[in-house]
C-alpha positions in Angstrom: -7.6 42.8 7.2 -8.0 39.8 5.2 -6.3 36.5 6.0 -5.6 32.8 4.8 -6.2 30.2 7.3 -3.5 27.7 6.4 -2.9 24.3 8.0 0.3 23.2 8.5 1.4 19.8 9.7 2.3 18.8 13.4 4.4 16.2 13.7 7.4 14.2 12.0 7.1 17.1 8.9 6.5 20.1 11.3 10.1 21.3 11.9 10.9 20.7 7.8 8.0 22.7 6.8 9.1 25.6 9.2 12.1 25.7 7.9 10.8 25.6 4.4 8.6 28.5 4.7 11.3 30.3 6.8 13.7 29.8 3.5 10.6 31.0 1.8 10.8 34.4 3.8 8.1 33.4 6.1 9.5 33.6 10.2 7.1 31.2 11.5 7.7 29.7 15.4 5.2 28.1 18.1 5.9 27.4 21.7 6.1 23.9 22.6 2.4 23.4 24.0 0.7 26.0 21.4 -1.3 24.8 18.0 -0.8 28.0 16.9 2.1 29.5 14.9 2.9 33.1 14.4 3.9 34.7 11.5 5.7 37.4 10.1 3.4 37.4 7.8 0.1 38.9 9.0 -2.3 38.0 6.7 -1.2 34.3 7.5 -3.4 32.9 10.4 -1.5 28.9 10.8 -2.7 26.5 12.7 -1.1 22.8 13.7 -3.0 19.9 12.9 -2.1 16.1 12.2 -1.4 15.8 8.8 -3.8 12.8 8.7 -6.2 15.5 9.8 -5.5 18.4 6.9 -7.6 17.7 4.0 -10.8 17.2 5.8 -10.6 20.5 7.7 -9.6 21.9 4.2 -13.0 20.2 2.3 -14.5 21.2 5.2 -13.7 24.8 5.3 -12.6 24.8 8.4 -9.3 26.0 6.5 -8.7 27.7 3.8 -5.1 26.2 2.7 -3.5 23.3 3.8 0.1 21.1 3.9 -0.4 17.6 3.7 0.7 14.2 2.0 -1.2 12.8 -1.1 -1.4 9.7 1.3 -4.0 11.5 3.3 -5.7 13.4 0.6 -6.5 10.1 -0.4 -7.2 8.5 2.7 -9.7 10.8 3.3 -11.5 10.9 -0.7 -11.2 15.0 -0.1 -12.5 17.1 -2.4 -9.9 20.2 -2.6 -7.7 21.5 -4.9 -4.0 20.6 -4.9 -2.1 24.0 -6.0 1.5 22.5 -6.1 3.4 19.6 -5.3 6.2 20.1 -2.4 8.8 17.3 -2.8 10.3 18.1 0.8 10.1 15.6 4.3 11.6 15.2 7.1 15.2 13.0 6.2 15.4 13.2 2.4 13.5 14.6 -0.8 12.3 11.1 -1.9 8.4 10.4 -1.8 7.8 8.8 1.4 6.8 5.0 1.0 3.4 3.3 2.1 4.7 -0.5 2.2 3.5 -3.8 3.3 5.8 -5.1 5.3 6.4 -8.5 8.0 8.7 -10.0 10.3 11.8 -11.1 9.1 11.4 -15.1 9.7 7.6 -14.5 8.8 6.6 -17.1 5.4 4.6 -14.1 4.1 6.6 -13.7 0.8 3.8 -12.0 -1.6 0.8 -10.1 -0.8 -1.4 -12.8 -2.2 -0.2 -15.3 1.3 -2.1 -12.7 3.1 -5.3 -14.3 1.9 -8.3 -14.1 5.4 -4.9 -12.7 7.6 -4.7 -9.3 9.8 -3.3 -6.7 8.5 -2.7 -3.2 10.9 -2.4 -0.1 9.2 -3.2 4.0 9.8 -4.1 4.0 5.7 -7.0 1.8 6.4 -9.3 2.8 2.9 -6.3 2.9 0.7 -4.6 -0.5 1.8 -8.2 -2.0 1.6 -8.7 -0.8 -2.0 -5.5 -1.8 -3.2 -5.7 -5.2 -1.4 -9.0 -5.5 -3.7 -6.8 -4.4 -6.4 -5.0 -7.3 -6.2 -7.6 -9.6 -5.9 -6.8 -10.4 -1.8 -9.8 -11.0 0.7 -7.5 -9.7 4.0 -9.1 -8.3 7.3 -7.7 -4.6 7.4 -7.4 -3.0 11.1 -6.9 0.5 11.9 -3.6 1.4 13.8 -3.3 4.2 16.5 0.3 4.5 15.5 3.5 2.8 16.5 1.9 0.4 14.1 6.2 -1.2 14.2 4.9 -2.9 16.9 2.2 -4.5 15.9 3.8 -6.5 13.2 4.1 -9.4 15.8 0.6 -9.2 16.7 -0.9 -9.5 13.6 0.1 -10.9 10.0 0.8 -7.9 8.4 1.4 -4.1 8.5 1.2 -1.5 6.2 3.5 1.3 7.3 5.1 4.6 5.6 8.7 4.9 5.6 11.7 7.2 3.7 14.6 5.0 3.7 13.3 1.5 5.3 15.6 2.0 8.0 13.7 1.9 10.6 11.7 -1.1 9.3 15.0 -2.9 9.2 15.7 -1.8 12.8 12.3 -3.3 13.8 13.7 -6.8 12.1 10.9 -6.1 9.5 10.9 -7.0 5.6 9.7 -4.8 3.2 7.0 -7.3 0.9 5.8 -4.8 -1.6 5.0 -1.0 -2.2 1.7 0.1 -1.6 1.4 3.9 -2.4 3.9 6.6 -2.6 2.9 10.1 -1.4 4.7 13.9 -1.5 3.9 16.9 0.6 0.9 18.9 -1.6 0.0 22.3 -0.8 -4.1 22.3 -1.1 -6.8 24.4 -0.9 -10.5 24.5 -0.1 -12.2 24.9 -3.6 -14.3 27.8 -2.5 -11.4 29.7 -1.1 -9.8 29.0 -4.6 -12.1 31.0 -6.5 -12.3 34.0 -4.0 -9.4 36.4 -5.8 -7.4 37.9 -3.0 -7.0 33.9 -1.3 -6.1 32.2 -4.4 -3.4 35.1 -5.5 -2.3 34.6 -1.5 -1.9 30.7 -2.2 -0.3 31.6 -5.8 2.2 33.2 -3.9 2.9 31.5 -1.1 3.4 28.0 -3.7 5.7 30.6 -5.7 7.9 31.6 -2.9 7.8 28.3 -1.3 8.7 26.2 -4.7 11.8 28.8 -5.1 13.4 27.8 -1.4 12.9 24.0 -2.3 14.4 24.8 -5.7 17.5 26.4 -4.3 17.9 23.8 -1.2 21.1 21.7 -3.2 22.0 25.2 -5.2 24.9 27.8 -4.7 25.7 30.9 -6.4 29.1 31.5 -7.9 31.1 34.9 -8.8 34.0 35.2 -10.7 36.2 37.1 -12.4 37.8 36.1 -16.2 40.4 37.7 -18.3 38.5 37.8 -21.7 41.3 35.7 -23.9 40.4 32.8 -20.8 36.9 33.1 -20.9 35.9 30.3 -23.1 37.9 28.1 -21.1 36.1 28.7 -18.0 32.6 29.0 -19.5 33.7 25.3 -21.0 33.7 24.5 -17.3 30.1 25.9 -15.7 27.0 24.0 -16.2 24.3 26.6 -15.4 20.3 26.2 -15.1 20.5 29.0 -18.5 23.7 30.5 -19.7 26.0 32.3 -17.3 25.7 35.5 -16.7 28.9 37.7 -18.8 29.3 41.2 -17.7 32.3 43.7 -18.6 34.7 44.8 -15.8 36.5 48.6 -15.8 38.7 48.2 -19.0 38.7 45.9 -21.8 40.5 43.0 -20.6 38.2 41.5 -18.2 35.0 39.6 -17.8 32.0 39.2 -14.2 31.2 35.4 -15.1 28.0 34.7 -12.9 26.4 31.2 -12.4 24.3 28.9 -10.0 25.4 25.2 -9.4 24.6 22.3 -7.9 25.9 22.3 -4.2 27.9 19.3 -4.7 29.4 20.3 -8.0 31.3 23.3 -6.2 33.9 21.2 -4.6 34.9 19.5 -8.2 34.4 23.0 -10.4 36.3 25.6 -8.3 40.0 23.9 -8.4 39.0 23.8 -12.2 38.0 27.6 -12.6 41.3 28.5 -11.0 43.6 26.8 -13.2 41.5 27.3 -16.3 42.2 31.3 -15.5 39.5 32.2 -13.2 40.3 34.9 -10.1 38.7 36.2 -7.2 36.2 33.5 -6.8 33.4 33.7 -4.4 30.4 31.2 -3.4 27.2 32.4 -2.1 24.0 30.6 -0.3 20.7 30.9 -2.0 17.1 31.3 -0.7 15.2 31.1 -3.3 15.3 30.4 -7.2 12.3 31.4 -9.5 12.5 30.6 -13.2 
């Protein structure tokens, strides 16, 4: 049987990207001391790595597929092939943030008053280049993690964040933006051009793009007396038109549609007095245009 070795990340993104590919139709779970997943799926073979880890293994061939941030991509100058963009993450679906960031009561107020200081950081080669960049001469120091910590050890850190909430907890201010970064969903180049794994990835990015798609979306059913129906339509913004279909007889009208999530609370009380009956709201999985 052939199968896709595909790296998934461990980590802060690990339960997010489960649940993604479980909206995705993919029933993926993994014990609490085990790197390795199962799958519904059985010509998926996942395994957990760091996401700082991803993109070399994938380069490397050591996987065929991958789920990691462009931050580490290029962190790591890999050479792979980036099939889709997944704007997904662990508290919202905003890029996550690479910033530069120092105390509070710290006189750092530009990146150029970092001139010959420390700076600690897990994005060692990106923060270097785009120190360069911007013309600063700073000493950049790799960071095992909780690099938080370290910003009253050293100058400077360079940390990723969502919202900046936890920097502000940390009594840390943001100075500038270094790099933004979104989930990608890459592959090793050699797998790409074998047939059967790049039709696999294909789909996978397919099904996967539909459940992030229809994340914020809800279907909604409806049924129209035809001399009302331009006064409900008047009422549904729709990804295309609704769907019209005839009901038994001639005086009624199925009014399909999909709608933004938070929408539904405004629209329905304005579907019911426009004419609108026997109205129903549904989840969706997935969307595919």
């Amino acid at each position: 049987m052939k199968v896709l070795k595909l790296g998934l990340p461990k980590g802060s993104l690990q339960d997010a990207t489960f649940d993604l590919f479980n909206r995705a139709g993919f029933d993926i779970r993994v014990g609490t001391r085990s790197y390795f997943p199962t799958s519904s799926d059985s010509e998926l073979e996942c395994i957990l790595f760091r996401a700082q880890e991803i993109s070399r293994y994938v380069d490397e061939g050591v996987l065929d597929a991958g789920l990691t941030g462009q931050d580490w991509i290029t962190e790591n100058q890999s050479d792979v092939h980036e099939a889709a963009e997944l704007v997904y993450s662990k508290a919202t679906a905003r890029p996550a943030r690479w910033v530069l960031a120092v105390l509070e009561e710290s006189p750092v107020r530009t990146v150029q008053d970092l001139q010959g200081k420390l700076i600690a950081t897990e994005l060692v080669t990106c923060t270097r280049k785009w120190l360069s960049a911007k013309g600063v001469d700073a000493r950049v120091e790799f960071s095992w993690g909780a690099t938080e910590v370290k910003a009253r050890l050293v100058d400077a850190i360079v940390d990723v964040t969502e919202t900046g909430g936890s920097l502000q907890a940390a009594n840390l201010r943001i100075v500038e933006e270094v790099m933004t970064s979104t989930p990608k969903f890459i592959a090793n180049r050699d797998a790409w051009k074998d047939e059967w794994k790049r039709r696999k990835i294909e789909n996978l990015v397919l099904l996967l793009e539909g459940a992030i798609r229809a994340q914020d979306k809800v279907g909604i059913k409806l049924n129209v007396p035809k001399d009302k129906l331009d006064a409900v339509l008047a009422k549904l913004p729709a990804l295309k038109k609704p769907t019209v279909s005839p009901l038994a007889g001639d005086d009624w009208c199925a009014v399909e549609v999909i709608v933004d999530e938070a929408f539904v609370r405004q629209v329905i009380p304005e579907l019911k007095r426009a004419g609108a009956q026997g109205i129903i709201e549904y989840p969706l999985n997935k969307v595919i245009p």
